[in-house]
C-alpha positions in Angstrom: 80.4 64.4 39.1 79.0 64.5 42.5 81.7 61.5 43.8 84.3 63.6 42.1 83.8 66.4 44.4 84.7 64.6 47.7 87.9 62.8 46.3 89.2 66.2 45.2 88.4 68.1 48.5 90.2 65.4 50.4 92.7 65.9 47.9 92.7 69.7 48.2 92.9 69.0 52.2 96.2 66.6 52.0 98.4 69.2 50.1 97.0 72.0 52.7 97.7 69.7 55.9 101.3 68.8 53.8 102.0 72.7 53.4 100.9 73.6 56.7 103.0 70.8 58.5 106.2 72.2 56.6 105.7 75.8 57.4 104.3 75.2 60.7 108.2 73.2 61.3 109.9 76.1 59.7 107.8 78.6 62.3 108.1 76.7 65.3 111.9 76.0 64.9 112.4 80.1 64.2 109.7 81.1 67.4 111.9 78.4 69.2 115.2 79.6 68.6 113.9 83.6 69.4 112.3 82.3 72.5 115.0 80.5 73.8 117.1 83.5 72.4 115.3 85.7 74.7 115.3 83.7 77.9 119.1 83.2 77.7 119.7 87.0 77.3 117.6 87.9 80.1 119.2 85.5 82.2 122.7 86.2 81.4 122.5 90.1 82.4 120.6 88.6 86.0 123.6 86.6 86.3 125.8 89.7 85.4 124.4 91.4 88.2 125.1 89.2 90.5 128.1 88.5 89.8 129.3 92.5 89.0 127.3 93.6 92.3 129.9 90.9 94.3 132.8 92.0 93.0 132.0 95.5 93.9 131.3 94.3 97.4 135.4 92.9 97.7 136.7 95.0 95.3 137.1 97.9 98.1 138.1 95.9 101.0 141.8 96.0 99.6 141.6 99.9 99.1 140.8 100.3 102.6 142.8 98.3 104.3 145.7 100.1 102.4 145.0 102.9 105.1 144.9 100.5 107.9 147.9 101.5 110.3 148.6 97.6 111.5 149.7 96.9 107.9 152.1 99.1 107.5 153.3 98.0 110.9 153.3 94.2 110.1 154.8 94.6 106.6 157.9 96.6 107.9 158.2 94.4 110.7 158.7 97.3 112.9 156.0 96.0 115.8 156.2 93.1 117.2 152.7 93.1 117.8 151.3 94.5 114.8 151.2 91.0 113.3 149.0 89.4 115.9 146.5 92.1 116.0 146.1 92.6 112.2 145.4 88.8 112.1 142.7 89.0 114.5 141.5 92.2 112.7 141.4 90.6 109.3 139.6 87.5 110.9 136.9 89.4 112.4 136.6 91.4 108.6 136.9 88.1 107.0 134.1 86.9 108.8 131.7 90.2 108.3 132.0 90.2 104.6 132.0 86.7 103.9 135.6 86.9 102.3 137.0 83.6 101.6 140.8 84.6 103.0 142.2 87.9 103.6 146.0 88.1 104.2 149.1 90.2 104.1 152.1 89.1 102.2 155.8 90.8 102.7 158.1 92.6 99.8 159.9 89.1 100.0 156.6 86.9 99.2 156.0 85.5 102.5 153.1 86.0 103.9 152.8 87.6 107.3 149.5 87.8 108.7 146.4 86.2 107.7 142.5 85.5 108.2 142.9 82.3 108.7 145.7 81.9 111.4 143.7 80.0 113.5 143.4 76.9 111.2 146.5 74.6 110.5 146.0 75.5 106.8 146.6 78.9 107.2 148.7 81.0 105.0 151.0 82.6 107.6 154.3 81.7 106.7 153.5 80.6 103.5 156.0 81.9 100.0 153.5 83.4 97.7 156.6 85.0 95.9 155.7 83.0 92.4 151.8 84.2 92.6 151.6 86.4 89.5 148.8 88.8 91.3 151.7 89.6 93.9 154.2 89.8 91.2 152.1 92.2 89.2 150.4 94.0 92.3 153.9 94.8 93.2 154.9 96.2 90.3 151.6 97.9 89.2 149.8 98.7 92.1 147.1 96.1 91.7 146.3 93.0 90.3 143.4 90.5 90.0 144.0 86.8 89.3 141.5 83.8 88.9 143.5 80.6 90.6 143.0 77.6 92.6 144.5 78.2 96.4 147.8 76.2 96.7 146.9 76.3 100.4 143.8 75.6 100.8 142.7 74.2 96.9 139.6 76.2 96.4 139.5 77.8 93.6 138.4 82.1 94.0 139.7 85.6 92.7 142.2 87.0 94.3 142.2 90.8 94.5 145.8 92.2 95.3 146.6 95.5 96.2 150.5 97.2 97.0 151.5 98.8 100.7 153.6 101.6 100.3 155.6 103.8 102.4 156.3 106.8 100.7 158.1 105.5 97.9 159.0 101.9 99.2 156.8 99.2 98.5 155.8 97.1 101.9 154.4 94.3 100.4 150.8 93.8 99.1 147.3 92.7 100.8 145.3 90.3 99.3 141.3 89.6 99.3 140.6 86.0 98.2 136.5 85.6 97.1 135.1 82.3 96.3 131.8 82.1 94.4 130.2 78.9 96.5 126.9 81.0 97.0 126.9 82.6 93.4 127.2 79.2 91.8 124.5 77.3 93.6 122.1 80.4 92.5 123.0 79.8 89.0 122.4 76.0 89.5 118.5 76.8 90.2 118.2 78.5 86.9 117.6 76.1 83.8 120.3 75.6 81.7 123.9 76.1 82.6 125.8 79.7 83.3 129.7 79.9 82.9 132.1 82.6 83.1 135.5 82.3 80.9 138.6 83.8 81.2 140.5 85.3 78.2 141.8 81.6 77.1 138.4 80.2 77.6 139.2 78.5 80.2 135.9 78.3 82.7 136.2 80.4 86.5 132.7 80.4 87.4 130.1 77.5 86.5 127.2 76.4 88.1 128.3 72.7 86.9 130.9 72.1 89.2 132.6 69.0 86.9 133.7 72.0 84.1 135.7 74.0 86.6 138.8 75.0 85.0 138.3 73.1 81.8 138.6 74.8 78.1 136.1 75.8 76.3 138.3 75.3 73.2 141.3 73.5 73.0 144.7 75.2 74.7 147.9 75.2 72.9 151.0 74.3 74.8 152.6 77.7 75.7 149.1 78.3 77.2 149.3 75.0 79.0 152.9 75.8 80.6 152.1 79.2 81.7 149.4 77.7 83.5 151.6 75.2 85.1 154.3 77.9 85.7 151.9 79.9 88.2 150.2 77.1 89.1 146.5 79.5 88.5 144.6 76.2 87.6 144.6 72.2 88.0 144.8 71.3 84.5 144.5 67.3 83.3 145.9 67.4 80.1 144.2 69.4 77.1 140.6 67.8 77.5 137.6 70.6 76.9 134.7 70.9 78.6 131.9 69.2 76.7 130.5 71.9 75.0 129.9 72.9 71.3 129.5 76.3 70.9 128.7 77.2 66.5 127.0 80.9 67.1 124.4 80.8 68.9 123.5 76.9 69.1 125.2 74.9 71.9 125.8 71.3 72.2 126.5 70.2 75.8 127.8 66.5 76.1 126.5 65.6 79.3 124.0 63.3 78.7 121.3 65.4 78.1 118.5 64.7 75.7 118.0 66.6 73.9 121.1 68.3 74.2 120.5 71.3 72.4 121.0 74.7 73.8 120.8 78.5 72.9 123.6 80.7 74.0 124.1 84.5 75.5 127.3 85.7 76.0 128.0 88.7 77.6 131.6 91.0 78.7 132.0 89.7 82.4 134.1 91.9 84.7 136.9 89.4 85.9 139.8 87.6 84.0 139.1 90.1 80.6 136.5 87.2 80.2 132.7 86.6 79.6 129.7 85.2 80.8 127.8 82.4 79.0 124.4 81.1 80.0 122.9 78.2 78.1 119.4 77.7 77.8 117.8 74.4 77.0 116.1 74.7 73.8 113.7 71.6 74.1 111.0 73.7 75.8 110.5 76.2 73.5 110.8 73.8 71.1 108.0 71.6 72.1 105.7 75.3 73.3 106.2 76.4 69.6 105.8 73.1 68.1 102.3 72.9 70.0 101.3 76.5 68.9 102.4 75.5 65.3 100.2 71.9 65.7 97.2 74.1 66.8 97.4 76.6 64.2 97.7 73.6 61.7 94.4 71.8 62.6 93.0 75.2 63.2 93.8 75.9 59.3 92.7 72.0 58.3 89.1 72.8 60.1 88.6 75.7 58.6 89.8 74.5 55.2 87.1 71.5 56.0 84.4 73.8 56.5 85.0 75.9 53.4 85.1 72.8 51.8 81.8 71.4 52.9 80.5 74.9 52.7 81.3 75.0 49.0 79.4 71.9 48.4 76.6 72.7 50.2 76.4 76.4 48.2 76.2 74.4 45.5 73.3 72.5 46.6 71.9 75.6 47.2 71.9 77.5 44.2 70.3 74.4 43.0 67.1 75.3 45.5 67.7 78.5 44.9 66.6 78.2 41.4 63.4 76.4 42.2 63.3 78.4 44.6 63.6 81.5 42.2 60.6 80.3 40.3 58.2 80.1 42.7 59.1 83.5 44.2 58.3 85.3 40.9 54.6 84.8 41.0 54.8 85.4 44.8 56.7 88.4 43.9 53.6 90.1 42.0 51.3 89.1 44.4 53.6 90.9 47.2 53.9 94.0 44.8 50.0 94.9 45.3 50.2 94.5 48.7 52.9 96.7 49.1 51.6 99.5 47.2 48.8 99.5 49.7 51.2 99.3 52.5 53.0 102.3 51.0 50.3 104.3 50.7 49.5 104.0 54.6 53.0 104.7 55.6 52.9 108.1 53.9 49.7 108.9 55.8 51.3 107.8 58.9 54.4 109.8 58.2 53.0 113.2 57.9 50.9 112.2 61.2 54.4 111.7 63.0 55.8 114.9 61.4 53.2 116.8 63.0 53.4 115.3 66.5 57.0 116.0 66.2 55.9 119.4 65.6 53.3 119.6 68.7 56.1 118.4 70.6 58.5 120.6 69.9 56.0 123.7 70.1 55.2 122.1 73.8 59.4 122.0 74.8 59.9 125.8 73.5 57.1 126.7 75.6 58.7 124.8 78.4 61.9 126.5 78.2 60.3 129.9 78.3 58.3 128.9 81.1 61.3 127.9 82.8 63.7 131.2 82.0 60.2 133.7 83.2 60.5 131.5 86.5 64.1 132.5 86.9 64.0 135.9 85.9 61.3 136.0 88.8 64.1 134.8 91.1 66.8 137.0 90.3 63.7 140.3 90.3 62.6 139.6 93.9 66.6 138.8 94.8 67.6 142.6 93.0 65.5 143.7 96.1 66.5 142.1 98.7 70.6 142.9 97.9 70.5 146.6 96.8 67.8 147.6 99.9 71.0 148.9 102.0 73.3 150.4 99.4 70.2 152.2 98.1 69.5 153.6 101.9 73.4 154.5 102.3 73.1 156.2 98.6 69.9 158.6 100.1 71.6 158.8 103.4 74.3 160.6 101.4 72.8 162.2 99.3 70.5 164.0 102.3 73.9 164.9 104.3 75.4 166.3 101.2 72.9 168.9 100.2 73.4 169.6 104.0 77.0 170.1 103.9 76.4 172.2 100.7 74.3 174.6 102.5 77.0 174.8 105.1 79.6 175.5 102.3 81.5 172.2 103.0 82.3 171.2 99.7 85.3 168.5 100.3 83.0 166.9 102.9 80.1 167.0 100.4 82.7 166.0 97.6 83.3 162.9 99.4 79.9 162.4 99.7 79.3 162.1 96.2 82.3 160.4 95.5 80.9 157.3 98.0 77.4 157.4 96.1 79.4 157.0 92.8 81.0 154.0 94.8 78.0 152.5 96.1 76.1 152.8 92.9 78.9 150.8 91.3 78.4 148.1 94.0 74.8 148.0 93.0 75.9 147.1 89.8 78.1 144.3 90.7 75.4 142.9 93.2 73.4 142.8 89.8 75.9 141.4 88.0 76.1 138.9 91.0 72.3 137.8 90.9 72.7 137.1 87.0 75.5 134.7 87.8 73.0 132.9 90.6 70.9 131.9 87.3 73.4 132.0 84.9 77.4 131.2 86.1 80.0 132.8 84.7 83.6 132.6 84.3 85.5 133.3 87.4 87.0 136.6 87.9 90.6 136.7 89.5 91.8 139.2 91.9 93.6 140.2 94.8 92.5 142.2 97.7 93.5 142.5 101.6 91.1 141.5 104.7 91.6 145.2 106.0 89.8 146.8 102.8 87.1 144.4 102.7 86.1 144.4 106.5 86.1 148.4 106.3 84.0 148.7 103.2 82.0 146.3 104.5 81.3 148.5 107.8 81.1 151.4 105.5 78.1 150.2 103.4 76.3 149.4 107.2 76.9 152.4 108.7 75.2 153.1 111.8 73.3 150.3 112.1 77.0 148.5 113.0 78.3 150.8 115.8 78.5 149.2 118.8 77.1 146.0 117.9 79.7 144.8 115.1 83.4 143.9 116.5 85.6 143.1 113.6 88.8 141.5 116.1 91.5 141.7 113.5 95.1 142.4 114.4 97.2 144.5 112.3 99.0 141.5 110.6 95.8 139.8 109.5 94.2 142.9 108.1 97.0 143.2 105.5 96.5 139.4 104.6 95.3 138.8 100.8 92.5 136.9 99.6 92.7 135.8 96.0 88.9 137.3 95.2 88.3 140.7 94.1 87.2 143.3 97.2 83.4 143.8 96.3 82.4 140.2 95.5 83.5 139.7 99.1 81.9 142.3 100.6 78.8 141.6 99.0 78.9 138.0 101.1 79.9 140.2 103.9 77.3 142.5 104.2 75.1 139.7 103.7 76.0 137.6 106.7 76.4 140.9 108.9 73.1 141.7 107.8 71.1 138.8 108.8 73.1 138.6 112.3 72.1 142.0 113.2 68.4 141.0 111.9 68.8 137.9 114.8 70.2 140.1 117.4 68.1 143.2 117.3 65.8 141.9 120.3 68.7 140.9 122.3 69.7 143.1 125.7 73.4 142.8 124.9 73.4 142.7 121.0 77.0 141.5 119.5 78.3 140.5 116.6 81.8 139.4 115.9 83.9 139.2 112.7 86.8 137.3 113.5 89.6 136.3 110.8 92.6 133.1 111.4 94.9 131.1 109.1 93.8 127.3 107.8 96.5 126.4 107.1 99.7 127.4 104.7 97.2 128.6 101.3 93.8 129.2 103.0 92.1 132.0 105.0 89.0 131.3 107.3 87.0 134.7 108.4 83.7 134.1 111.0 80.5 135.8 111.3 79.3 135.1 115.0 76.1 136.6 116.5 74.5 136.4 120.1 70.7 135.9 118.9 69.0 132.8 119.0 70.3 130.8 116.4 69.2 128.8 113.2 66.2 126.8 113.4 67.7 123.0 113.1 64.6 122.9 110.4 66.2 124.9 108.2 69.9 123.1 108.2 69.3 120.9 104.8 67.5 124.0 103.0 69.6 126.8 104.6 71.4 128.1 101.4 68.3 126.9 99.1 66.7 129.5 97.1 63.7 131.0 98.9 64.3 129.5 102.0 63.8 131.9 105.3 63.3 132.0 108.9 62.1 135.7 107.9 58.7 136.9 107.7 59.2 139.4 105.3 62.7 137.2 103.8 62.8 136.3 100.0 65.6 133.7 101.1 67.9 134.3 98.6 71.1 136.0 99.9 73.2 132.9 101.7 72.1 131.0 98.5 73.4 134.1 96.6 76.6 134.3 99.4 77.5 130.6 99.1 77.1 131.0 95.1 79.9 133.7 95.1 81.6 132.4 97.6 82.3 128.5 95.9 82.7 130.8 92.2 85.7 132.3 94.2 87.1 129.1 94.9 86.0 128.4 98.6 82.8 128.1 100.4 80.3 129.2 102.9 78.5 127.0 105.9 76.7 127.0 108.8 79.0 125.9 111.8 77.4 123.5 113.9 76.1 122.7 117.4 76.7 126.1 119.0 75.8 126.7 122.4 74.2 130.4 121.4 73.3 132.0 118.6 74.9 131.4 115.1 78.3 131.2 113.6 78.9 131.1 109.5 82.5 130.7 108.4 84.0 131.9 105.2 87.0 129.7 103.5 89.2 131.5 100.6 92.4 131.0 98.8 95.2 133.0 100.7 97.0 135.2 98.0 
């Protein structure tokens, strides 16, 4: 039994490498063909580009030189010097766009000026009167005509165009391209690129020996028109040696392997098309080479399953002496786990109430943590409200004043500023809540004009003839997108603390200045006299609780800049000034 296992897994293994070896063929032969498929595709449309964006190029030399005076002139023989200087001119074009000839031929064939004129092939002189893209040019307009020159016996396009005058036809012009450059590209692709005319005759080929052979076999009225107009050098009948059957291609050139894939695509000359033949021997052996891989991939792994299958069986063999033994090892384990049991569950309700002391400890934490910033925000509330509160009594002291005087819309007025003021208290609130807690950023619009004036209104007397606010009348009405007391509140705050630095100064000023930076942002500048920030205090300026102050809670430029960036901007210190301090305020113009 045990040597009959071996045999029949070899056996197993030689129909499995057998299979694999016939699907693997099948597979690579298919991945070959789409491979090659795809190569040929993509390098028949490159080829069609080049080919399509050189025609373009020539295509609209005869259209211009339609309006050309010298011509007309030459054509009607009217100048006797027309001719001379359209040949130069068409030399020098000639020889700018790499045109292969460019020449003008009379109503009576002849040609009558030409690129070429300096050479003794030129075609000056020459009847072109049989050509069928004058024939056809001069009856239609235009014509195009693949053909080998029966000057010169290169083969090109030629690109015809008609000369009238009014309606008399002159003659026509004629743009001859040649497709040296073209074909020598398409040579240093693999494979072989032709283009075909409507006969299947080959133009364009970047195997020079196929020029102007057939793709298929001509019949003789194909043959004598051919010899008629003398378009191509024909040597009997012969094809080229190519064997197109869909999309396979044999090309009998001594090749090996010889086998190709074709793409054919609608070429824009002759009512033809383009062909490109890719060689399919290298996709052939790449696929072949996955398939191999694959193959022994699939025998190894089939060889371990194999070998894995024998030694399971092994196995359960062990396994079942194996089983024996465990069974008495599996009562003495049983005891031992009971007592294990029983000290996990101790342990477990030890770790459930850690978990519980810890969490106790965190909630504590937290608390601890929100009493420490409620502290904050308490000592900020009275540091923020001190000056509204003092402009509320002021107020309130004039009004009963003004009362007793009988002044009721001054009084009035009065009141109505201390219901204004006592909303701002509330927002400065609000404010401090958002230091500790941020909130979602309220939109708004307001002008420089109505801040800066509220601003001065909430410092009152303490600002005359200290604070200059150096706005013209164009900036106060600029907008800032924040809402008028948030920006205030930062404001106040900075004019606040300059007074505080120049109150011992002989010449005490402070200056709010406002300018443009640039096309969507507005920069306004709080600038005092006094003597500046300590250089102690630049990395913990704007920290919480940090002041120069004696009596300071240091909370209102962190408060400030806190508004400030909610609003979309920000608040800093400007650097190395000569005197005193300067803080500059960035928002989004509106």
């Amino acid at each position: 039994m045990r040597i009959a296992r071996p045999a029949s897994l070899l056996l197993g293994l030689g129909c499995l490498a057998a299979a694999a070896t016939a699907v693997g063929g099948r597979w690579s032969d298919s991945r070959a063909d789409a491979v090659a498929d795809r190569a040929a595709a993509s390098l028949a449309r490159t080829h069609l580009g080049l080919l399509t964006s050189e025609l373009q190029k020539f295509r609209l030399l005869p259209l211009v030189l339609t309006e050309y005076p010298d011509v007309s002139a030459a054509l009607r023989n009217d100048d006797p010097d027309a001719a001379a200087r359209l040949n130069r001119a068409l030399e020098l074009l000639a020889a700018r766009t790499d045109a292969a000839a460019i020449y003008a031929i009379a109503a009576n064939g002849r040609s009558v000026a030409a690129s070429n004129w300096r050479f003794p092939t030129t075609f000056v002189g020459q009847d072109y009167g049989f050509r069928p893209y004058f024939r056809n040019a001069m009856r239609h307009g235009g014509a195009e005509l693949f053909a080998l020159g029966t000057v010169s016996g290169r083969p090109g396009l030629y690109l015809a165009r008609r000369i009238d005058d009014g309606s008399r036809a002159l003659g026509v012009i004629v743009v001859k391209v040649e497709f040296d450059r073209l074909e020598s590209i398409w040579a240093r692709a693999p494979g072989a690129t032709i283009v075909t005319d409507q006969r299947g005759v080959i133009l364009i080929t970047s195997v020079p020996q196929w020029r102007f052979k057939p793709t298929r076999r001509l019949d003789e009225h194909a043959l004598a028109d051919v010899r008629r107009t003398r378009q191509y050098r024909l040597t009997g009948a012969s094809s080229a040696p190519v064997t197109i059957d869909g999309r396979n291609a044999t090309l009998a050139t001594g090749m090996d392997p010889p086998s190709f894939r074709v793409a054919a695509i609608g070429a824009p000359i002759a009512e033809g098309r383009l062909i490109h033949f890719t060689p399919l021997a290298p996709a052939l052996a790449a696929a072949r080479s996955v398939a191999l891989i694959w193959a022994m991939a699939a025998l190894i792994v089939a060889g371990i399953i194999g070998g894995l299958a024998i030694r399971m069986a092994e196995r359960r063999r062990f396994a079942r002496e194996a089983r024996e033994r465990l069974e008495g090892e599996v009562v003495r384990r049983t005891a031992e786990l009971r007592d294990a049991n029983a000290r996990l569950i101790v342990e477990s309700q030890e770790r459930e109430e850690a978990d519980r002391r810890y969490r106790s400890a965190r909630e504590e934490l937290a608390q601890a943590n929100r009493l420490g910033s409620l502290g904050q925000i308490t000592a900020g509330v009275a540091h923020e409200i001190n000056q509204p509160l003092a402009t509320i009594r002021m107020f309130a002291e004039s009004g009963t004043t003004l009362i007793d005087r009988n002044a009721l819309d001054a009084a009035r007025q009065n009141l109505q500023s201390i219901v204004g003021l006592t909303e701002r208290i509330g927002t400065i609130t609000g404010e401090l809540r958002a230091f500790a807690r941020r909130r979602v950023r309220v939109s708004g619009r307001t002008s420089l004009g109505s801040v800066i004036d509220g601003t001065l209104l909430l410092i009152g007397e303490r600002a005359r003839g200290i604070v200059d606010a150096r706005l013209t009348d164009e900036q106060r009405g600029w907008h800032v997108a924040a809402d008028r007391i948030r920006v205030e509140q930062v404001l106040v705050n900075l004019v606040q603390n300059a007074l505080d630095a120049v109150a011992a100064q002989a010449d005490p000023t402070v200056v709010i200045a406002v300018e443009a930076a640039g096309s969507d942002r507005i920069r306004l500048s709080v600038a005092d006299n006094g003597p500046g920030i300590d250089p102690a205090l630049d990395d913990s300026l704007f920290t919480p609780f940090a002041t120069a102050k004696a009596d300071g809670l240091g909370l209102g430029l962190a408060i400030a800049r806190d508004i400030v960036r909610e609003l979309g901007g920000d608040l800093i210190l400007v650097p190395d000034r000569a005197r005193g301090a300067e803080f500059t305020l960035s928002l989004g113009r509106a």
